[in-house]
N, C-alpha and C positions, 0 to 999 in steps of 0.2 A: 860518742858516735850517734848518728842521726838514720832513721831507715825513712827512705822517701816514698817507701810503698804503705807505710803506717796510713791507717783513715780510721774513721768513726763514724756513727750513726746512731738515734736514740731507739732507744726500744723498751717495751712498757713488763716490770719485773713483779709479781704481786701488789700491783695496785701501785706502783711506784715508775718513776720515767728513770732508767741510767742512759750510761753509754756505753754501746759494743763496740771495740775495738779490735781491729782486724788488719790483717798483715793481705794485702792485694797479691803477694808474691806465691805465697802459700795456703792462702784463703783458711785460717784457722778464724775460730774467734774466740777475742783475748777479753775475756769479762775483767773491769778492773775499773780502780776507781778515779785514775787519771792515765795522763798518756804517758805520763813514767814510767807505771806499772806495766804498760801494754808495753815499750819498747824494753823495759828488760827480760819479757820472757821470748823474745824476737829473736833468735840465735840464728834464724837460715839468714839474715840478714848480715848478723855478726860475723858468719862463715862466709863470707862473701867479702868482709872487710879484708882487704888483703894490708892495711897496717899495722893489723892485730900480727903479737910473736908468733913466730912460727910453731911451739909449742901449743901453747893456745890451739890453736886450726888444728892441730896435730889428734891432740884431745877432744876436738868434739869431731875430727871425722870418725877418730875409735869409736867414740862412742854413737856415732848415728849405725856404721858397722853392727856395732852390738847391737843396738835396736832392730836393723834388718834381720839380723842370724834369727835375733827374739822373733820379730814378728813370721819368720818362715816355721819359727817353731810351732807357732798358732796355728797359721795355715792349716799345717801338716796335723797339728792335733784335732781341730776344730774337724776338718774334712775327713776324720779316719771315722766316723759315728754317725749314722742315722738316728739318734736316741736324743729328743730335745733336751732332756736332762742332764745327758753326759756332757751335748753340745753349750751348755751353758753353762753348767757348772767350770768344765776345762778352760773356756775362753777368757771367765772374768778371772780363775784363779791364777790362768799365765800373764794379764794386764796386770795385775795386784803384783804379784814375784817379781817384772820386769821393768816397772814405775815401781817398784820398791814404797808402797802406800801402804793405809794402814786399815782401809776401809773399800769398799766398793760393793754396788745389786746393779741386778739389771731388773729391770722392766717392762712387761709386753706391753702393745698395744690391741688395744681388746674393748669394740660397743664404745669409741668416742673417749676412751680413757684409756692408764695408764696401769697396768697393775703388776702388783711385784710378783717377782719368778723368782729370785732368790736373792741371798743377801750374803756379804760378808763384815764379821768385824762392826758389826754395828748391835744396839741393845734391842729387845722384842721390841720394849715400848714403841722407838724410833719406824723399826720396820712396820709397825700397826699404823704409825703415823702417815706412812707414805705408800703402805699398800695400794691406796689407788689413786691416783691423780688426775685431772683433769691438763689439755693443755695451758691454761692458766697459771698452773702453781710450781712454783720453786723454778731453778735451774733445768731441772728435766722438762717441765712443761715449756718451758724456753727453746730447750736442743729438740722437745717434737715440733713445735709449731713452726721454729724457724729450720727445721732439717740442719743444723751446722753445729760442730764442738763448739762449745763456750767453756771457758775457765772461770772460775771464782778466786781471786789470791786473796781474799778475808771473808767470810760468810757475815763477820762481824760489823766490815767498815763501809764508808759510802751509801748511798741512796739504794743499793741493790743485797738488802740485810735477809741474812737467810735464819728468822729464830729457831726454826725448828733444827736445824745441821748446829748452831750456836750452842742450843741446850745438850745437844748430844756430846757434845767435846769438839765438833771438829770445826778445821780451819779452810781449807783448801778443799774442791771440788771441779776436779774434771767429768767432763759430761759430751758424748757423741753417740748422733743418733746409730741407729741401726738398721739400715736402709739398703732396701734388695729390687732392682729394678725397678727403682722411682716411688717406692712403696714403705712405708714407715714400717716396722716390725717392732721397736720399743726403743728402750735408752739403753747407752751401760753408763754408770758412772762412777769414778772412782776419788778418795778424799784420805786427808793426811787431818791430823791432830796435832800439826808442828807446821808453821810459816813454814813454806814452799813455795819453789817458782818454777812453775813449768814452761819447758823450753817449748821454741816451735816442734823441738825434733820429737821432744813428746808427745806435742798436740798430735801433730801428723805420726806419729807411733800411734798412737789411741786412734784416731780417726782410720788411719789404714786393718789395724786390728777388729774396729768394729764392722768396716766393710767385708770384711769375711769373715766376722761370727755371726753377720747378717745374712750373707751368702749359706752358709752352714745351717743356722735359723730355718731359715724360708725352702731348703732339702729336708730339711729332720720335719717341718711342718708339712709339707707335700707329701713325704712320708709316713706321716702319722695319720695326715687324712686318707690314704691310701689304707692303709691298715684298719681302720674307721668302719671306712666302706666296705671293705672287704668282708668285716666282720657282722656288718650290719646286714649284710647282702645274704651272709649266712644265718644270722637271728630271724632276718625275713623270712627267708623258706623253711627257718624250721618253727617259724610261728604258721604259716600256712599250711604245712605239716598236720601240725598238734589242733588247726581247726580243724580240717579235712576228716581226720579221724575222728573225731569226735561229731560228727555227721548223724550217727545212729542214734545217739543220744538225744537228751532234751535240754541238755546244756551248753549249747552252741553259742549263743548269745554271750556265756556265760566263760567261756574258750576265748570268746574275741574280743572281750572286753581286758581279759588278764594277758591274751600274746600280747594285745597293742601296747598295754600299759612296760610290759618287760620290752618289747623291741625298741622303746624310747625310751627307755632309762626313767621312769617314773612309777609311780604305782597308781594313779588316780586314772580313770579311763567312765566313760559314758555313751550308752545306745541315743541317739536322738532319732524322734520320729518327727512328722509332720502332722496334727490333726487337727482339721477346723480352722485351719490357718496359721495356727500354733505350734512352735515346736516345744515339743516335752524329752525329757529322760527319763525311757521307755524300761531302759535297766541300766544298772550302775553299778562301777567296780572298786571299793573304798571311797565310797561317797554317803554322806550321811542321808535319813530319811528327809531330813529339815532341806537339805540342796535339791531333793525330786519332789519337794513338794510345792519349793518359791519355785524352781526352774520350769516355767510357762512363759514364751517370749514368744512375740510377733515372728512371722516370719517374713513379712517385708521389712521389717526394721528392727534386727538385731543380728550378729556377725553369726551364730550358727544357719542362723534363717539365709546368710547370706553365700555361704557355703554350700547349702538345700540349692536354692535360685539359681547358683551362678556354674553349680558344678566346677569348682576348685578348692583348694585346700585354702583357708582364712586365717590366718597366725596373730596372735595378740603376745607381746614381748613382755607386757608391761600392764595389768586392768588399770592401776592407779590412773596410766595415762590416760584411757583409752576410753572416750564419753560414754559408747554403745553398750561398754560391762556393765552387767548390773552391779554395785558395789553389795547388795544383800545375799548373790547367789554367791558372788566369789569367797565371802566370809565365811557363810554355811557351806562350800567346798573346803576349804583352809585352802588355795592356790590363788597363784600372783600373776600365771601366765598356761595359757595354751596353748592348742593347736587340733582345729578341724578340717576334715577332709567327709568329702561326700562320698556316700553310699549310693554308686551307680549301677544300673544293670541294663538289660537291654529293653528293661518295662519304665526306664526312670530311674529317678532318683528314691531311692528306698528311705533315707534318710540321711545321717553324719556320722561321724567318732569323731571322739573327742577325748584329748589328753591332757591332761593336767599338772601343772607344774609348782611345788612352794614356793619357787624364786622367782623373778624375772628372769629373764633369758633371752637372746637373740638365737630363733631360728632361722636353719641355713636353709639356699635351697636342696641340699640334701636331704635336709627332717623333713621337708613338705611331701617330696619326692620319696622318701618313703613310707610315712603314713599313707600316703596317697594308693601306694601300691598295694599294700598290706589291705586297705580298705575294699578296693576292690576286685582282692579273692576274698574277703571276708563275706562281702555284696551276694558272689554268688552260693557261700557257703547258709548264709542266712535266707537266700531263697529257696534255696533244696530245701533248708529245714520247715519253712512257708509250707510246702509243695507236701513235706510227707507229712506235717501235720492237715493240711488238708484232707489228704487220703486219707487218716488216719479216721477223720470225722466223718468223712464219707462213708468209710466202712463201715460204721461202728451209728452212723444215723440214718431215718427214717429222711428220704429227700422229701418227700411231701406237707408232713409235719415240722420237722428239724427235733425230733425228740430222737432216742435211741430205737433204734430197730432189732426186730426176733432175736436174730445172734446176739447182738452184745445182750439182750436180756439176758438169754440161757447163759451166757459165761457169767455173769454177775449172780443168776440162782445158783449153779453150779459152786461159786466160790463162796457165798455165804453159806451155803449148807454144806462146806466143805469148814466151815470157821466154828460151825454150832456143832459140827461133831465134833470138835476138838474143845471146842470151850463152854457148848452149851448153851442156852439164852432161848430165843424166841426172834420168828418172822413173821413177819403179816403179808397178806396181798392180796392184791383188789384186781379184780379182774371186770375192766367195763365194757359196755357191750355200746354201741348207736341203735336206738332205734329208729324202727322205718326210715333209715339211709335210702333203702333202693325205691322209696315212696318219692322222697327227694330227689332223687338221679331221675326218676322216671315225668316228673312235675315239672321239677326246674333246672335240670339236666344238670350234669356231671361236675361244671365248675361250681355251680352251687354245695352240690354234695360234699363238695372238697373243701370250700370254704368252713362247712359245718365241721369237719375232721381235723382241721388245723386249729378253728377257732376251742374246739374241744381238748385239743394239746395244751394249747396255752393253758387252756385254765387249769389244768390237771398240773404241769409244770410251775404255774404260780401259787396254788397248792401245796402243793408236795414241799418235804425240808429238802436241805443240800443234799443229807446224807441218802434220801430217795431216789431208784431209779422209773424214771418217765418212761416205756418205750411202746411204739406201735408193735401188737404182737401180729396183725393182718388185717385186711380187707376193715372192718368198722370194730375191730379189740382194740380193745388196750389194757395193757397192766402196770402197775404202779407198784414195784418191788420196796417192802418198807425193814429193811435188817433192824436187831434190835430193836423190835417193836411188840409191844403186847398188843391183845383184843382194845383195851381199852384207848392207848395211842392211835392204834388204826382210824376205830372209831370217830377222833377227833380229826384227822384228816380228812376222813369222807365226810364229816357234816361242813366241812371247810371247803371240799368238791362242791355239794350238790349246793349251799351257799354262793358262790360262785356262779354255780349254770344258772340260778336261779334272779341272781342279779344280771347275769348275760342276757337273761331271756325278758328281765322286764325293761332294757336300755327301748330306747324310740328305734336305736336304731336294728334293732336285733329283728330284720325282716325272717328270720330263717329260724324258730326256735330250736335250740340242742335240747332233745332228749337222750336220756342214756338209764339201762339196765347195771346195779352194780352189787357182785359179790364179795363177801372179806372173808377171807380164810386166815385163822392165824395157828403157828404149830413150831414144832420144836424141831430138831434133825427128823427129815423126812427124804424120800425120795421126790428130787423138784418136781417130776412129771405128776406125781401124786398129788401134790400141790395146788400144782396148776387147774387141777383135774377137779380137785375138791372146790377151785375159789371159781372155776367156771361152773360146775353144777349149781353152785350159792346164787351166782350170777341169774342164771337161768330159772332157778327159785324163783327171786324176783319179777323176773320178765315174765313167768309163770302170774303169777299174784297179780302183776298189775295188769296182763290183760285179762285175767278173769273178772278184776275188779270193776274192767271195763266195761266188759259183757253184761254182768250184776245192772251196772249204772245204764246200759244202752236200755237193757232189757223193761227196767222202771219205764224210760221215757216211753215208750212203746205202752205199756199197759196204760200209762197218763191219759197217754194220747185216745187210746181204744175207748177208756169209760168214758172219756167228754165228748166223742162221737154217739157213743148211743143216748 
């Protein structure tokens, strides 16, 4: 018997040219290594011979029958489950039981490639082999590229040699895409370990089966992204949550770096700022010291800087690929892919987040869309906390100087002499005085005078250790609280003061000399007012001494002057 609807055409298989053979009636495609092989698995053709015995026909309508009941049984199993796992699993195990096969996986299609979902009846080694495909390779990448069944009746024979299916034992391979609204979703394919010929009524069984475990697929998919979002919708507000709260604190930065990293399924997360052109990681969340120390990038020419610029979220899938990574910071991060979104608020762009990944990955625009989100309530939780630590300096500084003002001193004498009755030790403090301030305000008026009070802070603050406090106590005081400090430390600090004024005062350009009057009191648990009291008397001693000393030295020039007149 002859089918007049039989044709062919070449098509290129691993690097090799075969021929596809294909039935026009029933549009399968019959992989095979001549047109023999194509016309004997051609049965709708055979069923149509009407000089075939009646018997014969009889038997394969039974049997197309059975394949129908079969493939309704699919249907009905495939469609009763939202669960892409249940849905895949049931569909290839009802194909395998109903082609009576010894083998079959399916596989998704997933970022330009093919990757396995499950397997049956085959060795790990094999399933490692074919885990991910490209469309190029084997039979499967054949049934993505060309969207249509193809058969294999030898993996062994002919120009279209499959080694890897060869090594594994088998002989036969059927393969149909899995396709949902013009849209590929993966392969299924299924193989025997014993010469076999499959009929049209199989092809078209398997082909009709994959179109609704594709239908099925592409629901449990909808589904699952549905559930995704839902969930993510919900990690979002309760990472916005758990910043919000954490508002009081001083670890805000510190909050937003760990919600982003948990709301994206990763642990690696980074503050970026903008400074001098530059963007830096300001603070970092499981990031090494070595990554905040190379990460300084341009900010016209590098993909954070370009997220800062452009105000949207930047996604790199892949650094390998990608020119703009640096390949030194991605090393010293350990990630292979990210994803930044800008920190906007209503003053600007604050800065970025950024999330880090070990793998490559394809983001959707859902991960943009919500990092994006996440970002900017983070934006304005990281501006409050701007705002109260401003206040916080406000209160607690001298605005004229920028050193500490009266209150915060008293709370810091208050709590060291609160530390020495409990532990004992020694404080020191110095209490300085301006002199002839109001000489200057009245000379060279007021901005002057002030210049001389600020320029007097600094040097008292570049003086002093860390663990000193600097503060203006009023009008032309100041005191310089030194905890843990004996007579002889103090000491060392005030010749390190008046060093200081004294090199201030011989600069060219020091039009305005700083003098100052200074007392040191040092003492063990004390009442602090008594303190104050004793290092301002000291103080005053001073001021005492040097203007009588003045007086002493005025009073010479005077008598000088009298005897060389007479």
């Amino acid at each position: 018997m002859d089918c007049k609807f039989l044709d062919s055409y070449e098509a290129e298989l691993d690097g090799r040219t075969i021929d596809v053979w294909y039935c026009r009636k029933r549009d399968p495609f019959v992989l095979g290594p001549s047109r023999e092989v194509a016309l004997r698995t051609c049965s709708g053709c055979r069923l149509s011979d009407h000089t075939r015995p009646p018997s014969e026909l009889a038997s394969e309508v039974e049997r197309r029958n059975q394949e129908l009941v079969a493939l309704n049984a699919i249907v009905s199993a495939v469609n009763s489950s939202l669960d892409l796992s249940t849905v895949l699993n049931t569909g290839l195990d009802k194909a395998i039981e109903i082609l009576q096969v010894d083998a079959g996986w399916i596989a998704l299609a997933s970022d330009d490639a093919l990757r396995l979902a499950l397997h049956r009846g085959v060795s790990a080694e094999y399933a490692r082999a074919i885990s991910t495909l490209t469309a190029q390779e084997g039979v499967v990448g054949l049934v993505a590229r060309e969207q249509q069944t193809a058969v294999v009746e030898d993996v062994t024979a002919g120009r279209d040699k499959l080694p890897l299916a060869a090594a594994e034992g088998l002989v036969t391979i059927l393969a149909t895409p899995l396709k949902a609204q013009g849209r590929l979703l993966g392969v299924m394919a299924v193989a025997t370990r014993a010469q076999r010929s499959y009929s049209a009524d199989d092809i078209y069984f398997v082909s009709s089966a994959g179109a609704q475990l594709a239908s099925a697929i592409e629901h449990a998919l909808l589904f699952a992204e549905q559930i995704d979002r839902v969930e993510r919708e919900r990690r979002l507000l309760q990472a916005v949550e758990t910043v919000n709260r954490s508002l009081g604190s001083h670890a805000v930065s510190t909050t937003v770096l760990a919600e982003a990293a948990r709301l994206m399924n990763t642990s690696k997360a980074a503050l970026l700022v903008e400074r001098d052109g530059r963007v830096i990681a300001e603070d970092v969340h499981n990031l090494s010291a070595e990554f905040c120390r190379l990460f300084v990038l341009p900010l016209d020419d590098s993909l954070p800087g370009q997220a800062i610029r452009d105000g949207a979220p930047v996604a790199v899938g892949d650094v390998g690929r990608e020119p703009l990574a640096d390949a030194a910071i991605s090393a010293a991060g350990g990630y292979r892919a990210f994803l930044t979104a800008p920190l906007q608020s209503s003053k600007g762009t604050y800065g970025a987040l950024s999330v880090f990944f070990e793998s490559p990955r394809r983001f959707s625009d859902d991960d943009k869309t919500i990092l994006a989100t996440f970002a900017s309530q983070a934006t304005v939780a990281l501006e409050n906390q701007r705002l109260i630590r401003e206040k916080d300096v406000l209160a607690r500084t001298d605005g004229l100087t920028q050193v500490f003002n009266r209150s915060y001193l008293e709370l810091s004498l208050d709590q060291t002499m609160r530390s020495l009755h409990r532990n004992g030790g020694l404080v020191s403090l110095l209490f300085i005085d301006v002199d002839d301030l109001k000489t200057v305000n009245d000379q060279r008026g007021h901005m002057a005078g002030d210049r001389v009070l600020r320029d007097l802070a600094r040097l008292l603050a570049d003086s002093c250790r860390e663990t000193d406090t600097v503060a203006r106590y009023g009008g032309d005081e100041f005191v310089v609280l030194m905890p843990d400090t004996d007579a002889r430390g103090a000491r060392q600090v005030l010749a390190k003061i008046d060093d200081a004024i004294a090199r201030r005062n011989a600069a060219d350009d020091a039009a305005i000399p700083v003098r100052a009057s200074m007392g040191l009191q040092t003492s063990g648990w004390s009442d602090p007012e008594q303190l104050l009291l004793a290092a301002d008397r000291s103080m005053y001693e001073m001021k005492r001494r040097r203007a009588a000393s003045h007086d002493v030295a005025a009073d010479a020039v005077l008598r000088t002057d009298d005897t060389a007149g007479r």
